[in-house]
Structure formats: structure tokens, C-alpha cells
N, C-alpha and C positions, 0 to 999 in steps of 0.2 A: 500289531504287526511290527515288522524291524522295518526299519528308515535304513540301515546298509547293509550289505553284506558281514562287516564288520560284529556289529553285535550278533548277527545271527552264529557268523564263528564263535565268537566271544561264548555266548549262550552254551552252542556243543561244547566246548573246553572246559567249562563248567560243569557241566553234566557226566565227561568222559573223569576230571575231577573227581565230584563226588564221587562219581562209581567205584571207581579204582579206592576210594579211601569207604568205600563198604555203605557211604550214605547213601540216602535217596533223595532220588532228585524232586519228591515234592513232599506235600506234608500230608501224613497218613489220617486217612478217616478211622484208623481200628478196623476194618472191614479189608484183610488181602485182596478179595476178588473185584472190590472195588477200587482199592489203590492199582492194583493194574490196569484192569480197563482206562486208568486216567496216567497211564505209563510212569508208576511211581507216586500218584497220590494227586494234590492237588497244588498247580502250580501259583505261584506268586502274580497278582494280576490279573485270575479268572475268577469270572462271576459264576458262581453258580446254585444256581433255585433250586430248591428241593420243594418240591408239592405233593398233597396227600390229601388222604381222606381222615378225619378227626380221629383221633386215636391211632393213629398208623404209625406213629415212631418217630415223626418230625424232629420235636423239640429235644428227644432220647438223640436221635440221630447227632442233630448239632452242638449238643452239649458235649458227649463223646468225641466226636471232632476236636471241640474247644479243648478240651482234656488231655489227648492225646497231643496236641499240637504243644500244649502247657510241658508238658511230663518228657518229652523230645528236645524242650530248652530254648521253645520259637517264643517270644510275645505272643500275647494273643490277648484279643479282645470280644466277647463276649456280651453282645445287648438283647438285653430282654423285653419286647413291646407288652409282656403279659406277666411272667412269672417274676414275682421277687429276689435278688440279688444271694439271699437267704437259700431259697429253694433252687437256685440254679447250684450253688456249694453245696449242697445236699447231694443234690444228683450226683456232680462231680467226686464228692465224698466216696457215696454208694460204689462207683465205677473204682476208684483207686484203690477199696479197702475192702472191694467182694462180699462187704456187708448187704444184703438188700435193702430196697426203696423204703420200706416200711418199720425193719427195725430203725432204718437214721430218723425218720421221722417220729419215731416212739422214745427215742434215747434209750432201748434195753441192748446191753450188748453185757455180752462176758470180756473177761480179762486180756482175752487175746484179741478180742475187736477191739477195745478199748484203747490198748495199744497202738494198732494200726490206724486208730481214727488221731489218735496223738502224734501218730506220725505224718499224717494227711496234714494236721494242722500245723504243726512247726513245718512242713514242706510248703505249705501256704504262708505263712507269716515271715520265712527264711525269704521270699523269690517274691520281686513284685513283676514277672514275664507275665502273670494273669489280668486281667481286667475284666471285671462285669460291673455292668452297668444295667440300672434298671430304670423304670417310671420316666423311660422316654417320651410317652404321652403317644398324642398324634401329630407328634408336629417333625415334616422330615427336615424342617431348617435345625430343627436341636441334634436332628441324627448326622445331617450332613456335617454341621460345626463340629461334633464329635470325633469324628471320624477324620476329618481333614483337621483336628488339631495332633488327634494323634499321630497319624502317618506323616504329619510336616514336624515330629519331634527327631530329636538325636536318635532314639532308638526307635524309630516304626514297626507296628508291629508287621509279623509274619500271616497271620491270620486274622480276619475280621468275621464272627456268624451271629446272623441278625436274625432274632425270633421273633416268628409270626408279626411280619411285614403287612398283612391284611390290613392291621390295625392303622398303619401310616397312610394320613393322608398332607396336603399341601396344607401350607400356611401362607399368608398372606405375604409373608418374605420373598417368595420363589415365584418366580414368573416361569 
């Protein structure tokens, strides 16, 4: 919530802002009918869960997120409580260079993927806006300290999406 009237103008000014200069006001999933419904994408400061049935697009869903939030010019940080740091740039890969899941993972591409995939990777080694992170474990005192060293850096990021949360449970750290 806002503490005054103050921020809450401040907040619209901001918004009347971007608009006028063509942005948006949050940070897009790739999904239009879904960035509206969240009036412009997803704001700065909200939580929010995504739940499914196994195989239902979860981890696709959040990666794409991560991706598109990356390729827009926000930081963005990316954890994976399951998938390899490896296999998340993959995906990431696949989405930027229209190549599918399975050629990335086979390494068969012709000259023109090849290309594009070289351009994925100097776009990655040029910008360090991305972060992933893996083999978090189960411990949410390594995801919290993460997370709060990030967002208390000079540059914090704009996005944080955390995959398959199931797997976190407590440590003896956190009461």
C-alpha cells in the first residue's frame, strides 16, 4: 500500500510518464492478454504464484517471462530449485532464436540458426541484466540471502522468478 497521498501521485506521474513516452508500465510476460489483465504487465513489488498441473507450462511460462523482462533492458534474476543454469539458457536460447527445444538440445542447426544462436550468445556475454541461478537446494535461508543481496545492490533487479518453489523448505536459520 502507500503510506501518503504523495507516493500514490508520484506512482500516477510515473505511469502518465511512461505512457506518453510509448512504455509500459510493467514488465511484460510475452503473453498481450495477459499483460492487460495485469494493466500493462507485472508490476514492481508483486508477488505472484503461478500453479499447475505437471507439464502444464510452468517453468516455459517463467522462463519466457525471465526472457522477455532480459531483452526489454530490466535486470532480471532467474532461480532454478530443479533445472540446471545450462538448461534454463537453453530454453532462453530456443525463445530468442525461434530455433526449437530439441534442435538446442541436439546442437543440429544450419547456417542461419547458427548465426542467430551466435547472436544470442554475444547478447548474453555483452549484458550481465540476466542472472540465473541454480542448485539452490532446499534451503530458503540461501534463497532469501540471495535475493536480499541482490535487491540491496546499486543496480536491483526489476524482476525476480523462482522455479518450482515446492522443492523449498525451512532451515534451521529461519524461525
Amino acid at each position: 500500500g502507500y503510506s501518503s497521498d504523495v507516493e500514490l501521485i508520484t506512482e500516477i506521474e510515473s505511469i502518465i510518464e511512461r505512457s506518453t513516452k510509448g512504455q509500459s508500465a510493467g514488465i511484460s510476460s510475452g503473453i498481450i492478454e495477459l499483460d492487460e489483465s495485469f494493466g500493462g504487465g507485472f508490476r514492481p513489488n508483486e508477488l505472484i504464484l503461478v500453479g499447475g498441473r505437471t507439464g502444464a507450462g510452468k517453468t516455459q511460462f517463467g522462463v519466457n517471462t525471465a526472457y522477455n523482462s532480459w531483452i526489454a533492458g530490466n535486470k532480471t534474476i532467474f532461480i532454478s530449485c530443479e533445472m540446471p543454469r545450462h538448461r534454463v539458457l537453453m530454453r532462453m536460447l530456443s525463445r530468442h532464436t525461434g530455433i526449437n527445444n530439441k534442435s538446442v538440445l541436439s546442437g543440429t542447426f544450419n547456417d542461419d540458426e547458427l548465426d542467430r544462436v551466435h547472436h544470442f550468445t554475444k547478447l548474453l556475454a555483452d549484458n550481465d541484466n540476466l542472472l540465473v541461478f541454480d542448485h539452490i537446494g532446499e534451503k530458503l535461508d540461501l534463497l532469501s540471502e540471495l535475493i536480499d543481496t541482490q535487491c540491496r545492490s546499486k543496480s536491483p533487479p526489476k524482476l525476480v522468478v523462482i522455479d518450482y518453489a515446492q522443492y523449498l523448505k525451512p532451515s534451521n536459520c529461519i524461525s
